[in-house]
N, CA, C and O of each residue as an XYZ file, in Angstrom:
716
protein
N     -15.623    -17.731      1.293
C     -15.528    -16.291      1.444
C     -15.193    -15.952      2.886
O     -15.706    -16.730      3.690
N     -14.617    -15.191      3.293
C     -13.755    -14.708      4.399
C     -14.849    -14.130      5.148
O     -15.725    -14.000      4.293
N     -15.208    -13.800      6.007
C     -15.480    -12.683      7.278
C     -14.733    -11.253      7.433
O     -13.514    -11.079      7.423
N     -15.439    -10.566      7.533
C     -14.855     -9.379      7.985
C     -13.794     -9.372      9.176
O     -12.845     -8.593      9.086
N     -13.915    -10.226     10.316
C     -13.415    -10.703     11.353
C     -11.728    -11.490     10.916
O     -10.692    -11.374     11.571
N     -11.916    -12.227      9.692
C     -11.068    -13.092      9.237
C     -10.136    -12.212      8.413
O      -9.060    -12.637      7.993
N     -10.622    -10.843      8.169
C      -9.775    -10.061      7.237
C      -8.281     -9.656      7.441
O      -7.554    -10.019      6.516
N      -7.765     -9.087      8.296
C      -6.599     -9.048      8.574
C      -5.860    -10.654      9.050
O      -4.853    -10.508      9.743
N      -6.158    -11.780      8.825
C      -5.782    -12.918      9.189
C      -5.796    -13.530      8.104
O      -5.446    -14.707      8.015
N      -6.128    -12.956      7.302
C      -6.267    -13.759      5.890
C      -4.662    -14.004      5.051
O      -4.122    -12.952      4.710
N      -3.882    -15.345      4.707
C      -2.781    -15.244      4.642
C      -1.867    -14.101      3.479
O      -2.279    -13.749      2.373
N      -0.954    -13.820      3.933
C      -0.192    -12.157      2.925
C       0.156    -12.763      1.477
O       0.437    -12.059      0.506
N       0.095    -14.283      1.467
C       0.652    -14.391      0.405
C       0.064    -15.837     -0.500
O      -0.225    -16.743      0.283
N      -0.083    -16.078     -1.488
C      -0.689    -16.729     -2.623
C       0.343    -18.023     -2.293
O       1.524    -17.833     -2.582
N       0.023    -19.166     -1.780
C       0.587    -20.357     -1.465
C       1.235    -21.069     -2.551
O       2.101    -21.928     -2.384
N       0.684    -20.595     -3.917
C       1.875    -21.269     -5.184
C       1.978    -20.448     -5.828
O       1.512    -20.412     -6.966
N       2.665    -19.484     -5.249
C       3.215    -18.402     -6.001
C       4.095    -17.544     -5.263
O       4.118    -17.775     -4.055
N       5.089    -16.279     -5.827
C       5.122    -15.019     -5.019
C       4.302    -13.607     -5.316
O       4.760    -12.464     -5.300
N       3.377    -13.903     -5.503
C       2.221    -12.964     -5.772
C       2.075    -12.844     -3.770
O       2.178    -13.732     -2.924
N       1.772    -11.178     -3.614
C       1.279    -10.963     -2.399
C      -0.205    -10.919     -2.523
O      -0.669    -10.769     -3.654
N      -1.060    -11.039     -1.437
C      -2.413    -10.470     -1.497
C      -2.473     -9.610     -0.849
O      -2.084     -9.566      0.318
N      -3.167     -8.405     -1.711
C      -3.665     -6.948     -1.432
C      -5.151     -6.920     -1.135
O      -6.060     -7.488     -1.742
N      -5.201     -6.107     -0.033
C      -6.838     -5.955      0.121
C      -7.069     -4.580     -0.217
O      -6.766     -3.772      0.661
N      -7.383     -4.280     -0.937
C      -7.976     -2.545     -1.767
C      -8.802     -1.822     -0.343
O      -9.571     -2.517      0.321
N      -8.543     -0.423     -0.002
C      -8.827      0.268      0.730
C      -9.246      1.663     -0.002
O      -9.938      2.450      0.644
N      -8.959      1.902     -0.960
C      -9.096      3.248     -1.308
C      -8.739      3.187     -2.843
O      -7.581      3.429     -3.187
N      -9.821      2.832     -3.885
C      -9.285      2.949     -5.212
C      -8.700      4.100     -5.649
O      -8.466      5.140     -5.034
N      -8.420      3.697     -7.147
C      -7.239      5.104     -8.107
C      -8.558      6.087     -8.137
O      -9.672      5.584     -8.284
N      -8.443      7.061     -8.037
C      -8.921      8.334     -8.669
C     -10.274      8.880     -7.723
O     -11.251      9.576     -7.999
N      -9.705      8.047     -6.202
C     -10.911      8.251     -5.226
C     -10.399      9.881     -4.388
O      -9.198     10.129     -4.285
N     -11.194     10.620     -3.986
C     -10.846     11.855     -3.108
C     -11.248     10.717     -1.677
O     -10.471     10.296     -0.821
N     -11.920     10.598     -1.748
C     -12.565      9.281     -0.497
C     -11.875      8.212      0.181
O     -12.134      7.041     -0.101
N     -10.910      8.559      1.162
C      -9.702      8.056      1.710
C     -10.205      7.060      2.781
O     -10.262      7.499      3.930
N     -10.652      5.519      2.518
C     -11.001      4.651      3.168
C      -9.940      4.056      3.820
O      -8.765      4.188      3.477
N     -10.538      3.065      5.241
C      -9.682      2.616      6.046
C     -10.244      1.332      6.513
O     -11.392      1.340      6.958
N      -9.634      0.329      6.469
C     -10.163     -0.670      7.426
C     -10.312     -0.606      9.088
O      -9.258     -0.724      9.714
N     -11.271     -0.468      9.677
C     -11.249     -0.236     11.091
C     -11.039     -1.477     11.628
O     -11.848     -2.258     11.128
N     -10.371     -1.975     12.365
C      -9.819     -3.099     13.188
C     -10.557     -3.370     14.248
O     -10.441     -4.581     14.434
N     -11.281     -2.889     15.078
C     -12.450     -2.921     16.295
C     -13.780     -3.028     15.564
O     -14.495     -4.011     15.759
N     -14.128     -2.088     14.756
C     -15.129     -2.552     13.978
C     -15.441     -3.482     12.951
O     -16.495     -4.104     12.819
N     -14.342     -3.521     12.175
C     -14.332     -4.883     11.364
C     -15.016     -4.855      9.715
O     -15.388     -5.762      8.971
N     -14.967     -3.101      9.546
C     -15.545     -3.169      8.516
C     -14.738     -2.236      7.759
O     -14.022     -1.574      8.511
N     -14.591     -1.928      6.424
C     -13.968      0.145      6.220
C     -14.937      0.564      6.461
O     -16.062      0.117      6.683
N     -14.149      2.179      6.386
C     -15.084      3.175      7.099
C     -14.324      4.439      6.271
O     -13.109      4.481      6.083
N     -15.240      5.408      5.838
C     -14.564      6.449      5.275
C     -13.289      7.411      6.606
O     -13.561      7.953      7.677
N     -12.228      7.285      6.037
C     -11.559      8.394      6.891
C     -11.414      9.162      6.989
O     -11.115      9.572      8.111
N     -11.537     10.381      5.453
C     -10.939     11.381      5.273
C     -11.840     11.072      3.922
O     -12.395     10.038      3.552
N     -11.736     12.763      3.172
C     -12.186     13.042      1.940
C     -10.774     14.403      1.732
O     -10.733     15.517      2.255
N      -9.827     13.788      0.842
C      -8.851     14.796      0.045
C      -8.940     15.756     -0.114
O     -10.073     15.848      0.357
N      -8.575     17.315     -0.591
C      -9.017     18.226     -1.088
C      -8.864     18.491     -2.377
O      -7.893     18.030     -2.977
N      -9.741     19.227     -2.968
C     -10.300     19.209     -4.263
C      -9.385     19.603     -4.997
O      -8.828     20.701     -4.997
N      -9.027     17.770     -6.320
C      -8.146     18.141     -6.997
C      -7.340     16.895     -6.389
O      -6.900     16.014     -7.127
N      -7.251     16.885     -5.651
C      -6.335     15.686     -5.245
C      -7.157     14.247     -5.198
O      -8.252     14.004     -4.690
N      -6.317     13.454     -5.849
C      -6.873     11.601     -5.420
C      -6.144     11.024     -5.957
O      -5.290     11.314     -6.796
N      -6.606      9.668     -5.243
C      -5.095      8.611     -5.272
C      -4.776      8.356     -6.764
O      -5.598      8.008     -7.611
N      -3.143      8.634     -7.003
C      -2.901      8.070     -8.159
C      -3.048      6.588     -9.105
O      -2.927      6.295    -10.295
N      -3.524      5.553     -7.280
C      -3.808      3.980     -8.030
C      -4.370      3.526     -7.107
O      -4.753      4.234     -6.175
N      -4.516      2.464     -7.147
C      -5.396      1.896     -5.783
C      -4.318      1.671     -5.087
O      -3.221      1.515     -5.624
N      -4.566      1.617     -3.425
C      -3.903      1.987     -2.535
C      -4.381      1.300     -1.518
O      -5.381      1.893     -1.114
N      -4.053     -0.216     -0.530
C      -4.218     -1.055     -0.049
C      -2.928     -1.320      1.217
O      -2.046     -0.561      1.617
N      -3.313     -2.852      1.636
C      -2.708     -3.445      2.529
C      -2.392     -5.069      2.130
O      -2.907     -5.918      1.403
N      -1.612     -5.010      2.747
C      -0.838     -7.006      2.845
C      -1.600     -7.073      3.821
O      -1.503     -6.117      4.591
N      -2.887     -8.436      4.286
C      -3.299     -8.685      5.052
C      -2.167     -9.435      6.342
O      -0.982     -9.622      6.064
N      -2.663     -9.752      7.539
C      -1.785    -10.460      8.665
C      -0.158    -10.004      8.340
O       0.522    -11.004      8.111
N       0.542     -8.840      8.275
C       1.284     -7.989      8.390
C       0.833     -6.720      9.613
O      -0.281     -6.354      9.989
N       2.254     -6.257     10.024
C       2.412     -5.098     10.872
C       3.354     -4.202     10.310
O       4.162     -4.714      9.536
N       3.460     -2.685     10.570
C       4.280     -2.000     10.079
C       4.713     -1.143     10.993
O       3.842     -0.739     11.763
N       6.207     -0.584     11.209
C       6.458      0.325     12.210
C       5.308      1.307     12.683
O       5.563      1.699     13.822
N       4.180      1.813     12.209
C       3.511      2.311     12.321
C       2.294      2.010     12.868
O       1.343      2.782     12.987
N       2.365      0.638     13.262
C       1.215     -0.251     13.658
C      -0.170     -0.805     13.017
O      -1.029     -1.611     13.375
N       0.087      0.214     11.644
C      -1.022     -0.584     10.677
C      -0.509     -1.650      9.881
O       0.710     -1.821      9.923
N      -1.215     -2.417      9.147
C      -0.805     -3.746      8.212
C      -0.097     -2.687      6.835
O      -0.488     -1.691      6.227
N       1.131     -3.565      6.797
C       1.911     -3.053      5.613
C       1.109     -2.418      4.210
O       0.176     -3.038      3.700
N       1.571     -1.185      3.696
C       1.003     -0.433      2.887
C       1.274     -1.196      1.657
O       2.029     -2.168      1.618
N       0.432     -0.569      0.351
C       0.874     -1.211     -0.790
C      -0.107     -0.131     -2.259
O      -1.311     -0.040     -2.499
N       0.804      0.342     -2.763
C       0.251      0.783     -3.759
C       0.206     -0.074     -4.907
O       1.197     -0.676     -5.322
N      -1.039     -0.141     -5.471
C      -1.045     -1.089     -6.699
C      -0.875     -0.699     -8.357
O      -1.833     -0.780     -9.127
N       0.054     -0.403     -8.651
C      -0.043      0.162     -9.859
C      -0.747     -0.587    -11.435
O      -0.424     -1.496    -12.200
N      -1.986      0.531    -11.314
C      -3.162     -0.300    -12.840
C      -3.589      0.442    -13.425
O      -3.474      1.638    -13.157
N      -4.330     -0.084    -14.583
C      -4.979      0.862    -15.244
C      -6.462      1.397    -14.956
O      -6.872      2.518    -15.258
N      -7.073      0.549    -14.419
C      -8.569      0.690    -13.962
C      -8.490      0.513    -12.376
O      -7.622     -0.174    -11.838
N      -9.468      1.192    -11.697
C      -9.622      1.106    -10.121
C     -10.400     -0.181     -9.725
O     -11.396     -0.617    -10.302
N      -9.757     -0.733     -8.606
C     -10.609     -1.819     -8.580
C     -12.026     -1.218     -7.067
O     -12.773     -0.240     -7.102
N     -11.900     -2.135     -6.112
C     -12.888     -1.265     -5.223
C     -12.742     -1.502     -3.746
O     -11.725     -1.953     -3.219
N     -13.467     -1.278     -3.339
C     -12.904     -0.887     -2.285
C     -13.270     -2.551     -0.989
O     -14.412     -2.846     -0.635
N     -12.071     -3.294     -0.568
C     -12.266     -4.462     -0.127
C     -11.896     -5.339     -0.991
O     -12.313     -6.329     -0.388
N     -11.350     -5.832     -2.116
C     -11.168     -6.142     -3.142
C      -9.929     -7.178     -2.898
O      -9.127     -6.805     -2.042
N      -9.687     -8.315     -3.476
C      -8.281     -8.956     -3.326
C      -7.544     -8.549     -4.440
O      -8.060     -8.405     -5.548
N      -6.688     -8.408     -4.267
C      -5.899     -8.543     -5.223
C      -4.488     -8.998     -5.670
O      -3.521     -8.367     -5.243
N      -4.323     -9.946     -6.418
C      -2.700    -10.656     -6.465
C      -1.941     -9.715     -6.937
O      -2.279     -9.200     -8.003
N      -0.864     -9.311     -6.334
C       0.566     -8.859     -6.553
C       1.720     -8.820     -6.785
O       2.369     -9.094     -5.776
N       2.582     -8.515     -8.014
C       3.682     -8.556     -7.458
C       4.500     -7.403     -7.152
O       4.315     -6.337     -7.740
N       5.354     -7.543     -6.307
C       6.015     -6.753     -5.301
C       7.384     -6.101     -6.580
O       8.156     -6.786     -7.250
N       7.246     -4.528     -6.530
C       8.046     -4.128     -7.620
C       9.325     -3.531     -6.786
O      10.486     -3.476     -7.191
N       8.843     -3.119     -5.579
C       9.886     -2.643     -4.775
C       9.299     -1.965     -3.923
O       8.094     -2.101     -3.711
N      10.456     -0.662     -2.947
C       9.621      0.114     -1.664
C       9.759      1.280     -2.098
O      10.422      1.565     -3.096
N       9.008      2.255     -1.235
C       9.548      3.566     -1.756
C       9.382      3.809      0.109
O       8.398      3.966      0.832
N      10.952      3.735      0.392
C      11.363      4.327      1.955
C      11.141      5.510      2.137
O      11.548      6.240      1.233
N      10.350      6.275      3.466
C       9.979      7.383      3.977
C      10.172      7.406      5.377
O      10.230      6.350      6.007
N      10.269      8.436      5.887
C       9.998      8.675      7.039
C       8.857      9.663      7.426
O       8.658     10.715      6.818
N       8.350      9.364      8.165
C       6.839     10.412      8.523
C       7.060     10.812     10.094
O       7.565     10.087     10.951
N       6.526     12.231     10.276
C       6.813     12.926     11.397
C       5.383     13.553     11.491
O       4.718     14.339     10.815
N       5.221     12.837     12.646
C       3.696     13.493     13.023
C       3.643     13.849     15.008
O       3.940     13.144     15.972
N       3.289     14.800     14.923
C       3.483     15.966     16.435
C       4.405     15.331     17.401
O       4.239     14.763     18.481
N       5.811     15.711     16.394
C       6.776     15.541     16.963
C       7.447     14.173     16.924
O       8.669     14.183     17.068
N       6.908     13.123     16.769
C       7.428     12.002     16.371
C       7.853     11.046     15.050
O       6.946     10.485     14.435
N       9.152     10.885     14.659
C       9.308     10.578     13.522
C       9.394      8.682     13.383
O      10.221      7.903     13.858
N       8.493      8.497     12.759
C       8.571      6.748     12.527
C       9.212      6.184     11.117
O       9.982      7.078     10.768
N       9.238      5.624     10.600
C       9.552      5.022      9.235
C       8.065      4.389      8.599
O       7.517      3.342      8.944
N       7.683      5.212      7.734
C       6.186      4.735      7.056
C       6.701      4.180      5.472
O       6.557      4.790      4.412
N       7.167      3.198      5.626
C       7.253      3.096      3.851
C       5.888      2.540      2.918
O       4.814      2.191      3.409
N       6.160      2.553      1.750
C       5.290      2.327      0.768
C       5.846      0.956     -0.068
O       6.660      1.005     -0.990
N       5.468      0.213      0.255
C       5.583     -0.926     -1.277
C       4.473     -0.714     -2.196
O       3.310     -0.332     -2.064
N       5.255     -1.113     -3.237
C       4.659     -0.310     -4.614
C       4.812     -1.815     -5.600
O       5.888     -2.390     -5.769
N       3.353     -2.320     -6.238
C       3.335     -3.576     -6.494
C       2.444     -3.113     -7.740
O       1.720     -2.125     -7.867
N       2.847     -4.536     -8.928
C       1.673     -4.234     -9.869
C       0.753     -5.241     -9.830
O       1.300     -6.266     -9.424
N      -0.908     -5.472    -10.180
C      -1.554     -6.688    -10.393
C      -1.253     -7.403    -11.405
O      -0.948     -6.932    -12.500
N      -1.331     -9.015    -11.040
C      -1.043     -9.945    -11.700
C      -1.923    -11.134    -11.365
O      -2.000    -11.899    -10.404
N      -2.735    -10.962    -12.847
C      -3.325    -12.365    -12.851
C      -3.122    -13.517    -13.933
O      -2.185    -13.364    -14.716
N      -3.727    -14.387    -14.023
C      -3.041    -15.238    -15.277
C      -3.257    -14.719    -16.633
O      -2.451    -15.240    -17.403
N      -4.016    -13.915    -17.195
C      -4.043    -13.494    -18.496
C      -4.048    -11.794    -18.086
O      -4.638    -11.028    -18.847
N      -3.572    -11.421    -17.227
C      -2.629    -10.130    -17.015
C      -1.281    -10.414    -16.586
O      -1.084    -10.682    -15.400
N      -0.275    -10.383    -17.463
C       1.418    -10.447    -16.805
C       2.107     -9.315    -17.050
O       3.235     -9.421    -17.530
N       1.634     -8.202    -16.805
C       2.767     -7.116    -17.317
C       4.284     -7.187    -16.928
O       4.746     -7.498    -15.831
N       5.127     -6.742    -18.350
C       6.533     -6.420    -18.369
C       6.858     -5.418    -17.265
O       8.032     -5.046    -17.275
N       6.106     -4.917    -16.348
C       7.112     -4.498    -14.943
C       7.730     -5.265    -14.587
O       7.306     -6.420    -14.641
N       8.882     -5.022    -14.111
C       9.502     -5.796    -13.073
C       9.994     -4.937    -11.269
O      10.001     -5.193    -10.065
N      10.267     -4.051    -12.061
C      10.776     -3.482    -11.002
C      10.301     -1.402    -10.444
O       9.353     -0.825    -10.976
N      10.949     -0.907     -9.673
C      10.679      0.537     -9.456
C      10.838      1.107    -10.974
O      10.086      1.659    -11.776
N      12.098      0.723    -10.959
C      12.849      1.681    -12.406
C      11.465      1.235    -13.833
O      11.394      1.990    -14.802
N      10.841      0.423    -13.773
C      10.552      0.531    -15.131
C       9.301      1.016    -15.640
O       8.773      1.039    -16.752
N       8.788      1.646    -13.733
C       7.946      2.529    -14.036
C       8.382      4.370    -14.204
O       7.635      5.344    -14.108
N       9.757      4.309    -14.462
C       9.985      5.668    -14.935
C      10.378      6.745    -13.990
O       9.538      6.659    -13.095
N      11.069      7.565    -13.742
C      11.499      8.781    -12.703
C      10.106      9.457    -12.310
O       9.488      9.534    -11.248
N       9.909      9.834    -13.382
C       8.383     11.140    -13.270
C       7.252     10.185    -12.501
O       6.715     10.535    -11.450
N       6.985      8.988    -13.147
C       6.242      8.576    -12.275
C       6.497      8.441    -11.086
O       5.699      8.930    -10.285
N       7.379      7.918    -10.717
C       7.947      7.924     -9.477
C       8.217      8.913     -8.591
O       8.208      8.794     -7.366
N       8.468      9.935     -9.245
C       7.872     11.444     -8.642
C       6.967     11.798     -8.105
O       6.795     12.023     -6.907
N       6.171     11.895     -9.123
C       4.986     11.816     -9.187
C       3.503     11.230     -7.471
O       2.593     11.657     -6.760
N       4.531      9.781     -7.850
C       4.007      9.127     -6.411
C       4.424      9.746     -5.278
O       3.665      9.989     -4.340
N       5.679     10.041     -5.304
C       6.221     10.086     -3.887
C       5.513     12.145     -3.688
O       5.593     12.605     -2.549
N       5.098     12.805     -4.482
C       4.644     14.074     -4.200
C       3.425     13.844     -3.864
O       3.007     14.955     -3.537
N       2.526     13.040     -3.729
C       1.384     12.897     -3.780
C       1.008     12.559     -2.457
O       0.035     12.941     -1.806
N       2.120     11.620     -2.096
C       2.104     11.117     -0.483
C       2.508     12.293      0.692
O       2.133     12.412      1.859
N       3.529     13.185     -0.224
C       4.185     14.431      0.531
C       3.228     15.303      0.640
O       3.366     16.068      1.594
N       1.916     15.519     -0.280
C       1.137     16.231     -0.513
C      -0.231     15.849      0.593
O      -0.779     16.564      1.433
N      -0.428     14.771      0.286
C      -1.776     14.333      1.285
C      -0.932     14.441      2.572
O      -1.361     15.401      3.213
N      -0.031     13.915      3.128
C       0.294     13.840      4.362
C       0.469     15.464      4.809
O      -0.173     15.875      5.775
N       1.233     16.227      4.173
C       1.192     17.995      4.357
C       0.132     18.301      4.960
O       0.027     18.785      6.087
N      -1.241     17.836      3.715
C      -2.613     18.219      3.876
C      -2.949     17.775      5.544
O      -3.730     18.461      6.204
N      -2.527     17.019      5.909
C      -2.991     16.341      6.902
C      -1.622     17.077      8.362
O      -1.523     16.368      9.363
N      -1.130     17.810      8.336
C      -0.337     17.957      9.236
C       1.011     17.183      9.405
O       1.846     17.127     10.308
N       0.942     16.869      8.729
C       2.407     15.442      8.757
C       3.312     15.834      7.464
O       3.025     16.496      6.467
N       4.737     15.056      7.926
C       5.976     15.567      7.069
C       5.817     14.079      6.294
O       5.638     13.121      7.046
N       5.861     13.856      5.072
C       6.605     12.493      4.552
C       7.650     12.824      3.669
O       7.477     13.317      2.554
N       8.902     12.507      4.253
C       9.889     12.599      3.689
C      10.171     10.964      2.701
O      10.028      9.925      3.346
N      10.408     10.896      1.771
C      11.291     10.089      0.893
C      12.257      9.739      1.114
O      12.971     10.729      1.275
N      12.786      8.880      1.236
C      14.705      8.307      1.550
C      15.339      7.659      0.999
O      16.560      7.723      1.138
N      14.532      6.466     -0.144
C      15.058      6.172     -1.055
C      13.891      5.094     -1.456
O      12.795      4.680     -1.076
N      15.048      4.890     -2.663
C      13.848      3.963     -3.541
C      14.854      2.711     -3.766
O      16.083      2.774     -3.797
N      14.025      1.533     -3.920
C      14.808     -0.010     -4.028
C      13.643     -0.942     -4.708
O      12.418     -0.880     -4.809
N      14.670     -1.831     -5.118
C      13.688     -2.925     -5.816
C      12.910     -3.992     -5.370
O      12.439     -3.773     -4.254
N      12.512     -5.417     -6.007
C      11.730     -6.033     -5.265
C      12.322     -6.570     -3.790
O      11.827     -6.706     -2.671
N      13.692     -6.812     -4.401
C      14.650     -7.926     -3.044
C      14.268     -7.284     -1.852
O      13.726     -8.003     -1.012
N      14.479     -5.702     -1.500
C      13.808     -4.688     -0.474
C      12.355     -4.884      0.078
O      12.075     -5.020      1.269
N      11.624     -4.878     -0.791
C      10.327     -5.136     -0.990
C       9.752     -6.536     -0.117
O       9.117     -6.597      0.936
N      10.129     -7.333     -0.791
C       9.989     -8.620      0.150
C      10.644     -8.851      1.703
O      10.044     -9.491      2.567
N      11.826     -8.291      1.888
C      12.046     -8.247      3.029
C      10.759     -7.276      4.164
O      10.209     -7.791      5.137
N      10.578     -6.096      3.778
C       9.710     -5.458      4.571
C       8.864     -5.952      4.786
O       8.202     -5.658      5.781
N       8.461     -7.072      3.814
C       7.137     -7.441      3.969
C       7.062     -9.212      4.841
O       6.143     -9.931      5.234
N       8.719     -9.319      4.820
C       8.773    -10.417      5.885
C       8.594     -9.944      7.460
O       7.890    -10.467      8.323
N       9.641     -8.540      7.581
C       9.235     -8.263      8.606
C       7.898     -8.001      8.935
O       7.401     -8.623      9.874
N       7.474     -7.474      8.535
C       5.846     -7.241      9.060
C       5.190     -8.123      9.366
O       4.510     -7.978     10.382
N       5.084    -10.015      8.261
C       4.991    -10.710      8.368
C       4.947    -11.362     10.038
O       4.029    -11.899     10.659
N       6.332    -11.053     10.411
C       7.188    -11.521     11.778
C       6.467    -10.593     12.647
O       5.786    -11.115     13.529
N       6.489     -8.965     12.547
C       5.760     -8.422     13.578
C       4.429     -8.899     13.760
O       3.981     -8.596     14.866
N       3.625     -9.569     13.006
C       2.427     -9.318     13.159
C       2.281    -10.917     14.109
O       1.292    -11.365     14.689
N       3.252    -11.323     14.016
C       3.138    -12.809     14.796
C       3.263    -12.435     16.018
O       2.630    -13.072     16.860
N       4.040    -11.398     16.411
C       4.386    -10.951     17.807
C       3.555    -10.186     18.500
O       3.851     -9.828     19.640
């Protein structure tokens, strides 16, 4: 079992497989917007949503990754049940959903990879963005436009791509986080 200390060092990816590992920060249907604190070494509540709003799925990180934004690469997990909060979880990578975020005055690139769980007697027929549907996909990307609003910040959408996208971002981050 890992350390809290060992958590962001813990490797991004499943050694016989391409399953990523997700560490759960904030389950589906939480108003309770958790964060891993990096100095402290533990989560810590960040935020509580406003009423009516919560995450559409669980909503995590690729451990030992960096992201233009300086946190460990994002990752929404698309499931049916919430898992909890600290949680591993194997992934696969369905694609990104590209954004840009503008916060007091500065615009960065915040994207979202968007992954489903996969374990050996769970294999769902996802494969990709598309085969979770437009509306859903809507759906997500208003939700992010919506909390970030809530919060003072623009998240714009820019496009959507499949896994091949997906894995690259998550090499880079990979690479930033070495640097």
């Amino acid at each position: 079992m890992n350390t809290p200390q060992e958590l962001l060092t813990f490797p991004p990816r499943q050694s016989d497989s391409d399953l990523v590992h997700v560490i759960i920060e904030t389950p589906k249907g939480s108003r309770n917007k958790f964060k891993y604190d990096e100095k402290l070494r533990i989560f810590r509540l960040h935020k509580v949503l406003p009423l009516g709003a919560v995450f559409p799925f669980d909503f995590g990180f690729v451990p030992s990754t960096r992201a233009e934004d300086g946190d460990p690469v994002d990752v929404l997990v698309v499931m049916d049940e919430p898992t909890f909060t600290g949680c591993l979880v194997p992934v696969r990578l369905l694609g990104v959903i590209e954004a840009e975020q503008t916060e007091k005055g500065k615009t960065f690139r915040n994207d979202r990879l968007v992954g489903v769980v996969e374990t050996p007697l769970n294999q769902p027929d996802i494969r990709t963005l598309i085969d979770l549907g437009r509306s859903r996909l809507d759906e997500i990307e208003h939700f992010f436009v919506s909390f970030n609003q809530a919060e003072g910040r623009q998240f714009k959408p820019i496009g959507r791509h499949g896994p091949g996208s997906a894995q690259k971002l998550l090499e880079k981050g990979m690479q930033q986080f070495q640097q």
